[in-house]
C-alpha positions as CSV (number, residue, x, y, z in Angstrom):
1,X,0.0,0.0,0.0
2,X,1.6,3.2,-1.1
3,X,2.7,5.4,1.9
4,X,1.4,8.9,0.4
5,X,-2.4,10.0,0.0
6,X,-1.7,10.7,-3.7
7,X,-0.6,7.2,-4.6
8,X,-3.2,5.2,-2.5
9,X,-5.8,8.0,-4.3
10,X,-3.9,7.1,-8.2
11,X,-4.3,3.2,-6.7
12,X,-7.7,3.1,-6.2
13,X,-8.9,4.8,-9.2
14,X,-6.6,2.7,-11.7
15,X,-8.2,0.0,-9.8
16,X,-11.8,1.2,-9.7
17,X,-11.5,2.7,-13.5
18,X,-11.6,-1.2,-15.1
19,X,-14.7,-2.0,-13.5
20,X,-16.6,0.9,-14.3
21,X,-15.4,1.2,-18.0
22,X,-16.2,-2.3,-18.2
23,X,-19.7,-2.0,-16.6
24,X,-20.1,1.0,-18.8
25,X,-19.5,-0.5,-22.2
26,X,-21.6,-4.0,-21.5
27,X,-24.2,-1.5,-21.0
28,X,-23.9,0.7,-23.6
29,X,-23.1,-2.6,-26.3
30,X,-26.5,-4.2,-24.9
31,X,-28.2,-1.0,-25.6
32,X,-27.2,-1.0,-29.0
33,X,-28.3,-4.2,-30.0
34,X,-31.6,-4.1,-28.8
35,X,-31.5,-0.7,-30.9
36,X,-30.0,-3.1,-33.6
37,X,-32.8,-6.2,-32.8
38,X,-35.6,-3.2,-32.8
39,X,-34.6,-2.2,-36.0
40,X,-34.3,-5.3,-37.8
41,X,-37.8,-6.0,-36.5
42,X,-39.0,-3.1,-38.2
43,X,-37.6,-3.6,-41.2
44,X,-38.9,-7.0,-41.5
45,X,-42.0,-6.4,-40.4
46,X,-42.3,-3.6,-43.6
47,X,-41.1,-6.5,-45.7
48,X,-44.4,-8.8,-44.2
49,X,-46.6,-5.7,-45.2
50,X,-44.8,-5.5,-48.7
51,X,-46.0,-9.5,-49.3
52,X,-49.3,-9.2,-48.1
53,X,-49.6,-5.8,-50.1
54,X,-49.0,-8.2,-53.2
55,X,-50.9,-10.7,-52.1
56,X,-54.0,-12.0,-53.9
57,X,-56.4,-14.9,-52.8
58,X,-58.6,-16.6,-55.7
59,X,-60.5,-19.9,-55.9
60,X,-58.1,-20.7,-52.4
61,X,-55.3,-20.4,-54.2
62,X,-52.6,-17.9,-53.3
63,X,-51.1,-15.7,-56.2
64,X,-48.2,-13.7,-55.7
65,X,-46.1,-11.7,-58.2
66,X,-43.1,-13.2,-59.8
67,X,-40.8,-10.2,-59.4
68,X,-40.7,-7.8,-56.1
69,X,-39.6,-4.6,-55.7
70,X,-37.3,-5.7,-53.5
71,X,-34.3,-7.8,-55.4
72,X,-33.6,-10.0,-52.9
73,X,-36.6,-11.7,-52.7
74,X,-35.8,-12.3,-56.3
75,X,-32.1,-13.7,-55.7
76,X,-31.6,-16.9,-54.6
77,X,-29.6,-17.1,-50.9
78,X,-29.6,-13.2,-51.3
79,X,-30.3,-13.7,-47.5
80,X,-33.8,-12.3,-47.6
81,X,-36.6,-15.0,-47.5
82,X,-40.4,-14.7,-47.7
83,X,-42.8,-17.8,-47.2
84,X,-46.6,-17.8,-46.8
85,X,-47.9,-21.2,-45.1
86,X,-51.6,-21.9,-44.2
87,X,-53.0,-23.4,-41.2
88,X,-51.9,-27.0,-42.1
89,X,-47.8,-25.4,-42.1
90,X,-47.8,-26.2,-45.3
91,X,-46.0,-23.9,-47.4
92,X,-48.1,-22.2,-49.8
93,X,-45.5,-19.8,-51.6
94,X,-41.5,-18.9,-50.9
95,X,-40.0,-16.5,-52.6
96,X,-37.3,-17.2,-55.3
97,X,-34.8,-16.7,-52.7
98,X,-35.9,-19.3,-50.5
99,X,-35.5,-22.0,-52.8
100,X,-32.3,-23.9,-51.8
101,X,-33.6,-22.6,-48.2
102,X,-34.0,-25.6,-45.5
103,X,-35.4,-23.4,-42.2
104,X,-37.6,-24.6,-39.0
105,X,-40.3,-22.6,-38.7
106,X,-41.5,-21.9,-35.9
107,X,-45.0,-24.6,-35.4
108,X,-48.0,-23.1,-33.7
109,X,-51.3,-22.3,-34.1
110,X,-52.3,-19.9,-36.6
111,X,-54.2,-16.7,-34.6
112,X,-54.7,-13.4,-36.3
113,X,-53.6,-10.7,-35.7
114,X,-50.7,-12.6,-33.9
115,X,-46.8,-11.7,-34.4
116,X,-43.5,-13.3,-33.6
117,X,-39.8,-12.3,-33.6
118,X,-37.2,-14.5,-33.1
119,X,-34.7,-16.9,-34.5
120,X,-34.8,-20.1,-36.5
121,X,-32.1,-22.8,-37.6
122,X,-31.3,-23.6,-41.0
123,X,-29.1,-25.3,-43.4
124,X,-27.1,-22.1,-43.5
125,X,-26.6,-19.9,-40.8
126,X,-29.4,-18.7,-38.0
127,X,-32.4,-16.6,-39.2
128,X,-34.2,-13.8,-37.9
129,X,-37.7,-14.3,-38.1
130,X,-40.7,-12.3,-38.2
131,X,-43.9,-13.9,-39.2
132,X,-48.0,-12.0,-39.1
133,X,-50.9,-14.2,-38.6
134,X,-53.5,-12.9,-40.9
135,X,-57.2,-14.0,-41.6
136,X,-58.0,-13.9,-45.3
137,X,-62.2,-13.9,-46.2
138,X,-62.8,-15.8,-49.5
139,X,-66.1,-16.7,-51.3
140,X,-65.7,-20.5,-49.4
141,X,-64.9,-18.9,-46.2
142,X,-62.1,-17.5,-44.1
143,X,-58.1,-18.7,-44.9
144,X,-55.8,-18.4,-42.3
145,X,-52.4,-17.5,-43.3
146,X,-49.0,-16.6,-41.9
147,X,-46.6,-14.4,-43.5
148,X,-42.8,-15.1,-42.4
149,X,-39.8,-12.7,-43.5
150,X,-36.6,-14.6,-42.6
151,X,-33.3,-12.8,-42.6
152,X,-29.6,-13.7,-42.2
153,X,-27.9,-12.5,-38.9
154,X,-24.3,-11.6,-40.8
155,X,-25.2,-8.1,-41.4
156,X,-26.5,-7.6,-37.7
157,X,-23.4,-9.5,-36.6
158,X,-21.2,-7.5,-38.7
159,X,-22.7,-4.0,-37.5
160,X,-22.4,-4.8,-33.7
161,X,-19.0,-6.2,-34.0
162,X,-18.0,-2.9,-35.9
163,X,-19.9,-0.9,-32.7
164,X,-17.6,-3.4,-30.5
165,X,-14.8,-2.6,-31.9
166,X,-15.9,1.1,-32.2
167,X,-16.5,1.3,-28.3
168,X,-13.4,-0.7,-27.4
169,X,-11.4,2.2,-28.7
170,X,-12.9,4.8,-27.4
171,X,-13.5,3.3,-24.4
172,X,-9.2,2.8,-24.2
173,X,-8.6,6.5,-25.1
174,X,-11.3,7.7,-22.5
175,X,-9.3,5.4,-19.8
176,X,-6.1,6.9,-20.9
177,X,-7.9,10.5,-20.5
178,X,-9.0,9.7,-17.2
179,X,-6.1,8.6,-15.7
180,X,-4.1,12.0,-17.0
181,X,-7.0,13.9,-15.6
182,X,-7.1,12.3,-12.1
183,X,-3.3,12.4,-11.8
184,X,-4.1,16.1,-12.5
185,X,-6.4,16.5,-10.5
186,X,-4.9,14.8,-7.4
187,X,-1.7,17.0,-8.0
188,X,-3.9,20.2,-7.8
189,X,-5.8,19.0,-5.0
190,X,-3.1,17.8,-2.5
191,X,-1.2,21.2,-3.8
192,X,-2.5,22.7,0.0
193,X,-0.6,20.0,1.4
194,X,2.7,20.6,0.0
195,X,2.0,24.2,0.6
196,X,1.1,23.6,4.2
197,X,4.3,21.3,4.8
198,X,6.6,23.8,3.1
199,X,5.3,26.6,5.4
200,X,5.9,24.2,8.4
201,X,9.3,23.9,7.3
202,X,9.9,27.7,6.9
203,X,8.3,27.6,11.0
204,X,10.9,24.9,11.9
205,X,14.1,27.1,10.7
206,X,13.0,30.1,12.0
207,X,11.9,32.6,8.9
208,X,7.9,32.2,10.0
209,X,6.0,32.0,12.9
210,X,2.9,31.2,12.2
211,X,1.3,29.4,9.1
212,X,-0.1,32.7,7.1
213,X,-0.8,31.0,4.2
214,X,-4.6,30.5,2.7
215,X,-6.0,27.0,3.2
216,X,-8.7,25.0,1.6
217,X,-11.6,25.0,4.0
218,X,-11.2,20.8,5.0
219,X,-7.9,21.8,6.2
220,X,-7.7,25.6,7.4
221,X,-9.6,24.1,11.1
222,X,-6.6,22.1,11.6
223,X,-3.8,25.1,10.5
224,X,-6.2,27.1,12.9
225,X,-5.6,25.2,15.7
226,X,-1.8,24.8,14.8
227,X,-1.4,28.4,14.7
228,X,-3.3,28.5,18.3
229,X,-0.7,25.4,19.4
230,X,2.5,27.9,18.1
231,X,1.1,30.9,19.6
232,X,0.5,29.1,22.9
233,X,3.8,27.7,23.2
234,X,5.7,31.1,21.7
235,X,3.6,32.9,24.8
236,X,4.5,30.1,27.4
237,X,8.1,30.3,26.3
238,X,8.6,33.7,26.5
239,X,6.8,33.8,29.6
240,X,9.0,31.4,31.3
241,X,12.2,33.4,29.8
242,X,10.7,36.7,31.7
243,X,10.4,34.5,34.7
244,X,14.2,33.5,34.4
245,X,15.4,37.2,33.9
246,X,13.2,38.4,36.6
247,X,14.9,35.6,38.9
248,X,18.3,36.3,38.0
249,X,17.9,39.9,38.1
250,X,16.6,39.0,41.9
251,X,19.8,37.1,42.1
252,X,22.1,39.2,40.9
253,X,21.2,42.3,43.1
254,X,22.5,40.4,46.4
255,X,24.8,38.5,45.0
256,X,26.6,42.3,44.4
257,X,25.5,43.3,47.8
258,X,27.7,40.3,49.3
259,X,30.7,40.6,47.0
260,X,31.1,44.7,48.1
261,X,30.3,44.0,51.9
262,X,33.4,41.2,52.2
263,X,35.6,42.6,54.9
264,X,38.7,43.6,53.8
265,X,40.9,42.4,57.1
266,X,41.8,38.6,55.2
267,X,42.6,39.1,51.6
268,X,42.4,35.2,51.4
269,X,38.8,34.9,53.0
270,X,38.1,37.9,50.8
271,X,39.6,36.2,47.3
272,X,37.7,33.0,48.6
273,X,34.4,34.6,48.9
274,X,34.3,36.9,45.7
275,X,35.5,33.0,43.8
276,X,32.9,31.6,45.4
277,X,30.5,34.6,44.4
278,X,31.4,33.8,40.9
279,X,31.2,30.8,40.9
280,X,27.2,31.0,42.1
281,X,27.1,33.4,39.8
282,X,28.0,31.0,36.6
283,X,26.0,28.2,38.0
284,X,22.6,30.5,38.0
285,X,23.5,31.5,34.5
286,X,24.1,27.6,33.0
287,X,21.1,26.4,35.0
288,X,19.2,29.5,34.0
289,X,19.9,28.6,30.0
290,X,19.3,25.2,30.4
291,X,15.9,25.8,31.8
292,X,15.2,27.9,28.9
293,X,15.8,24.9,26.5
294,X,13.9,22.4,28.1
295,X,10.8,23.9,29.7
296,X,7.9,22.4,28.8
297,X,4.5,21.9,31.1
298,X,0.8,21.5,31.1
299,X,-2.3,23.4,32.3
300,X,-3.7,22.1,35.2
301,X,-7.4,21.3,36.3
302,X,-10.1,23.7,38.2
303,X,-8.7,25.3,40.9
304,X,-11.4,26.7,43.9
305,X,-10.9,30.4,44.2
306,X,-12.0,31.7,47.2
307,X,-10.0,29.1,49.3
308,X,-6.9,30.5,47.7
309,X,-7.9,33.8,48.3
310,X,-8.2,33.8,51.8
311,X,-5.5,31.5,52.4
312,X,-3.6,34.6,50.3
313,X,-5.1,37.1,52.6
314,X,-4.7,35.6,55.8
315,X,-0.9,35.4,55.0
316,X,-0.7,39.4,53.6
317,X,-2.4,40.5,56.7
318,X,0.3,39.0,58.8
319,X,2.6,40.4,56.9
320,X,1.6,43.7,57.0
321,X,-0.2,43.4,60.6
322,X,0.9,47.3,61.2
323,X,-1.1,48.4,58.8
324,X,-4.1,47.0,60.3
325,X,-5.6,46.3,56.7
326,X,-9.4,45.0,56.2
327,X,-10.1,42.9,53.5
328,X,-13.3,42.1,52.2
329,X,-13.8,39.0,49.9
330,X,-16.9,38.6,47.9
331,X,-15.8,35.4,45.7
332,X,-18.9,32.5,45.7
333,X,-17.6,29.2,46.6
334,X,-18.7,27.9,43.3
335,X,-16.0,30.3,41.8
336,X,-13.0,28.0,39.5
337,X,-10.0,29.3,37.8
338,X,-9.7,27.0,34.8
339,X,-5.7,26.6,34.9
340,X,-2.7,25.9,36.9
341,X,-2.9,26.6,40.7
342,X,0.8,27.7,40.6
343,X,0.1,30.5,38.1
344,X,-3.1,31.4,40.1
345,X,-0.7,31.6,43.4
346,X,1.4,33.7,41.6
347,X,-0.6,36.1,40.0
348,X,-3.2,36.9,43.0
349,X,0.2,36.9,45.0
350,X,1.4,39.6,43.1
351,X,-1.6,41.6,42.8
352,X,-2.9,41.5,46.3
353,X,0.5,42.2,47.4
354,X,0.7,45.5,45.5
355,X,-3.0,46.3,46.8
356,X,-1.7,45.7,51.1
357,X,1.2,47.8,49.6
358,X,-0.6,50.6,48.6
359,X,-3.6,50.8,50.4
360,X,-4.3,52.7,53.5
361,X,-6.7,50.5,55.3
362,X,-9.6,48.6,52.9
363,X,-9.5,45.9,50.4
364,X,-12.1,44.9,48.3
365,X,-11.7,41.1,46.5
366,X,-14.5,40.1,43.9
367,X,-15.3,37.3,41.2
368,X,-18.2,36.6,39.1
369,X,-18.6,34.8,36.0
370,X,-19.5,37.6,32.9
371,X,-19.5,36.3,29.4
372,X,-18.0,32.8,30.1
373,X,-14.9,34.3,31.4
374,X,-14.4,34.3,35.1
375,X,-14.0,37.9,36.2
376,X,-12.4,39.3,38.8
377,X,-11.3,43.0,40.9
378,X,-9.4,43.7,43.4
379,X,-9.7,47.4,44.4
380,X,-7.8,49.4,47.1
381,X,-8.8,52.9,49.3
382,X,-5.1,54.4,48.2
383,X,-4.3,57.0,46.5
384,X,-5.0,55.1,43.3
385,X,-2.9,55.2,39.6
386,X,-2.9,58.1,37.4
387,X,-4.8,58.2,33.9
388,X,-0.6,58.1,32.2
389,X,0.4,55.7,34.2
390,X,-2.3,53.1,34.3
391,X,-1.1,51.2,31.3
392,X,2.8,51.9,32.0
393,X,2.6,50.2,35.8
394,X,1.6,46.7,33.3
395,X,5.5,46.9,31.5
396,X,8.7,45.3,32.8
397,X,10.3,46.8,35.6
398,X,8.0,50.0,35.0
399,X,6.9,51.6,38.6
400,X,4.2,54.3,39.3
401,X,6.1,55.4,42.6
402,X,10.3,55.1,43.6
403,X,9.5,55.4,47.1
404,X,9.0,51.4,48.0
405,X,11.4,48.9,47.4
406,X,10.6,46.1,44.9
407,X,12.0,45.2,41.4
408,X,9.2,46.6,39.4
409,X,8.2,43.6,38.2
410,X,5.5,42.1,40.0
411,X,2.7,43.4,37.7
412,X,4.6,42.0,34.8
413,X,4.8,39.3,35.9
414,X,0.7,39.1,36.3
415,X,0.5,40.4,33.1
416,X,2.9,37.2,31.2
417,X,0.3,34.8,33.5
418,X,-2.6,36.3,32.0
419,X,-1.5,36.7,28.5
420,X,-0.4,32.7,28.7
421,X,-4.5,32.1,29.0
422,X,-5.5,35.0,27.0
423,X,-7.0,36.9,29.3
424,X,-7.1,40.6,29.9
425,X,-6.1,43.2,32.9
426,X,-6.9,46.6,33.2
427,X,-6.2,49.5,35.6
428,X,-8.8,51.9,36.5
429,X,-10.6,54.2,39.5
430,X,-12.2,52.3,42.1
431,X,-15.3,53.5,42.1
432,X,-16.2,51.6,45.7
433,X,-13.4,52.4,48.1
434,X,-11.4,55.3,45.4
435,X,-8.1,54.1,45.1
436,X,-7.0,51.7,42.3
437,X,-9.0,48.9,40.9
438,X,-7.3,45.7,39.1
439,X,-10.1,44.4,36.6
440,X,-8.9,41.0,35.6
441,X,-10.6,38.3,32.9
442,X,-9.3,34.2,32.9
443,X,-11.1,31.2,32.0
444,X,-13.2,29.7,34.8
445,X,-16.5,29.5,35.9
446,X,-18.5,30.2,38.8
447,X,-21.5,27.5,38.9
448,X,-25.2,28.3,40.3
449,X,-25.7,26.2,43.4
């Protein structure tokens, strides 16, 4: 069995194309001799008319011409025969032609108005034969007669042979036809293919990066979700590479802060540490660019929200127990995240940690499901985020105020979570307690008890 679609396509037609020319051309050669058998029934059935036409009946006995207008009747073994019999089967008159003629007629009862086609053997070859049952009224009474036209096969023969031989041809170059046309056509059809496997090489070495080419509508659902498939992992990996910067930029800040502090007193201890420094230093890279290469990972199942959330708050409040910050959480217990818990973790992490940051003494936590996306705000009484700043605070490293300590990336990374599920995140103006508001949209639910 051939390995590509193209040749197990060309296979099964080449197979398939015998049988159905086949099929075709017993068809069409019994069509043409029953158009062949109607005709020569016809025909002879004129000639029956012709005899009887000529016909006369005196005394009860039968006179016919001695010529016809028809010369074979007049030829002997011309291959056109006339006889005229009577109810006994006797022969009453046979043509010239039918002299030498030695044919079994058909023997049944004479009914007028009765006809028969058929064939008959003789001393030569088989006969057509078409015979008329007439009913003849004479001064004595009524004669019953039967008028037979036989005929010679060879020219009926000859013409469906020709036909045969005819159709065989045409049949051959129509096969021929066919077989260009389909590998044609299966060439022009699987073009896509190539076209889709080409682009999925340019992918591969790096000069696209994602399939922009125009697909027949059988395949574009699958190039679709291909596209979705690159996209996702594009957005995961770069997410994962912000995630390593942002960890050895975290790294890199103490790492300095314990190479300058080494005390001076024991240049030894001090070459030993700042080695050693290094040395941590080279490992975080390598492992860091390692990690890069091989991440890989899977979303995870429904995660319950508003356990994490309060198990989030609980935690923040202890943290920042000076402040003395109320939080209010209005999350049903229905509420899912459709995702991994890690990422949710991290993302409220960061965001309710800005929110304890910033705000002076109220929190506000909410989730509903709006649009089949589960939706959800957290809002602060601070002093909120300017109109410029709201969509600068959501870049890399970017900070609305200098006078906190933090890497100015907390948001970002939020934002790389959120992008990695398609979702959205927006700053605006509380409009319950006034300070900032964090309107963010992931896939979950939140079910109807």
């Amino acid at each position: 069995m051939p390995r590509s679609l193209a040749g197990r396509f060309f296979l099964a037609s080449i197979l398939l194309l015998p049988v159905l020319l086949g099929v075709s051309a017993y068809m069409l050669d019994l069509a043409f001799r029953r158009s062949l058998l109607s005709g020569e029934t016809e025909r002879l059935r004129a000639h029956a008319y012709l005899l009887l036409a000529a016909a006369e009946l005196e005394g009860g006995e039968l006179w016919m011409p001695d010529e016809f207008q028809e010369p074979r009747l007049n030829q002997i073994d011309s291959g056109l025969y006339g006889i005229i019999s009577s109810s006994e089967e006797a022969a009453l008159w046979r043509s010239p032609s039918a002299r030498l003629l030695r044919a079994r007629l058909p023997k049944s009862p004479i009914v007028p108005g009765q006809t028969y086609f058929g064939t008959v053997p003789s001393n030569q070859d088989p006969l057509f034969i078409y015979s008329h049952d007439v009913a003849w009224e004479t001064e004595t009474g009524e004669q019953l007669l039967r008028v037979s036209v036989l005929h010679h096969q060879q020219t009926l023969e000859a013409e469906q042979a020709a036909y045969r031989h005819q159709l065989w041809r045409w049949l051959g170059l129509l096969a021929v036809l066919i077989t260009i046309a389909q590998a044609l056509i299966l060439r022009w059809g699987l073009r896509p293919l190539k076209g889709l496997a080409h682009d999925l090489r340019l992918i591969e070495s790096g000069a696209e990066a994602q399939l922009k080419g125009r697909y027949p509508s059988e395949i574009q659902a699958v190039t679709d979700n291909l596209n979705q498939v690159l996209g996702s992992e594009r957005t995961q990996r770069e997410r994962y590479r912000h995630t390593m910067d942002d960890l050895a930029h975290s790294l890199k800040t103490p790492l300095s802060v314990i190479q300058s502090t080494v005390g001076s007193n024991n240049p030894e201890a001090v070459q030993l540490v700042a080695e050693q420094v290094e040395r941590m230093r080279q490992i975080v890279d390598h492992q860091l660019r390692r990690a890069v290469i091989h991440h890989g990972g899977l979303p995870g199942k429904a995660v319950p929200l508003a356990p994490l959330v309060k198990r989030l708050v609980t935690t923040l409040e202890k943290v920042y127990r000076d402040k003395g910050v109320s939080a209010e959480i209005d999350i049903a217990e229905t509420c899912s995240f459709a995702g991994d818990e890690r990422d949710l973790l991290e993302l409220l992490g960061n965001l309710l940690d800005n929110a304890f940051k910033y705000c002076r003494s109220k929190l506000l936590i909410l989730a509903e499901e709006k649009a089949g996306e589960l939706r959800l705000r957290v809002e602060d009484d601070g002093p909120g985020v300017p109109a410029d700043m709201r969509q600068t605070i959501l870049e890399r490293g970017a900070r609305a105020d200098t006078a906190t300590a933090g890497q100015g990336i907390g948001l970002a990374v939020a934002v790389d979570i959120i992008s990695s599920y398609r979702g959205s995140i927006a700053v605006n103006a509380g409009d319950l307690l006034g300070g900032a508001a964090f309107d963010i949209s992931l896939p979950g639910t939140c079910q109807h008890e």
